[in-house]
N, C-alpha and C positions, 0 to 999 in steps of 0.2 A: 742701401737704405739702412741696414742693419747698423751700418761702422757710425753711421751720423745718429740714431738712436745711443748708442752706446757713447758718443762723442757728448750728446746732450746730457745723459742721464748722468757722467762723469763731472762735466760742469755741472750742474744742477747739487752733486753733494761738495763739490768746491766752495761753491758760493755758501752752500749752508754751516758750511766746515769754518769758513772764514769768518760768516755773520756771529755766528753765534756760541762762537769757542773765543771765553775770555781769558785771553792773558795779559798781564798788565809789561806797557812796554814804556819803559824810561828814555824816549826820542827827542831830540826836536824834529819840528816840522820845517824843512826850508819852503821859504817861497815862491822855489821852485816846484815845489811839488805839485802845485797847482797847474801849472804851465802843464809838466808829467802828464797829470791827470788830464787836461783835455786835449793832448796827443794821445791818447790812448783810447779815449772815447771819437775822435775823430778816425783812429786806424781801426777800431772795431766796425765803424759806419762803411768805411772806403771795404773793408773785408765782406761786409755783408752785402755790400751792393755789388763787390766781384761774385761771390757766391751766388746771387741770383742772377747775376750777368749767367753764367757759366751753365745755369739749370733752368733758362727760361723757358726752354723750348718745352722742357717736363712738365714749368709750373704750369704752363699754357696747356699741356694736351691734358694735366690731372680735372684742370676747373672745367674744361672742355667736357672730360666724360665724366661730370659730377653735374655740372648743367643739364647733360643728355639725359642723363638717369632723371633727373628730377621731371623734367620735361616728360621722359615716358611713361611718368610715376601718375604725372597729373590731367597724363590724356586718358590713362585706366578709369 
């Protein structure tokens, strides 16, 4: 759990890094790029759904004993 913390909090200053560090870029844009672009949001989608393909059995026993807890929270 720890490598995926550190895995987020690395993206997390990426994205901030990219948003909002201006430098001015003399491009064109092809019309490709757009295509680019939603291959890339579609392989992030297919990545996330193997990812929780891979850790269902975890996400299922976390909600499982976060349920329980609450349950024996509210028979108290």
């Amino acid at each position: 759990m720890n490598v995926a913390r550190k895995l987020s909090h690395i993206t997390k200053v990426l994205i901030f890094l990219l948003v909002f560090l201006d430098v001015s870029v003399y491009a064109y844009i092809d019309p490709g790029v757009g295509s680019f672009v939603f291959q890339m949001l579609i392989a992030g989608l297919v990545g996330a759904s193997f990812l929780i393909k891979i850790f269902w059995k975890q996400i299922k026993r976390f909600f499982r004993k976060y349920i329980m807890r609450r349950e024996i929270e509210e028979d108290e």
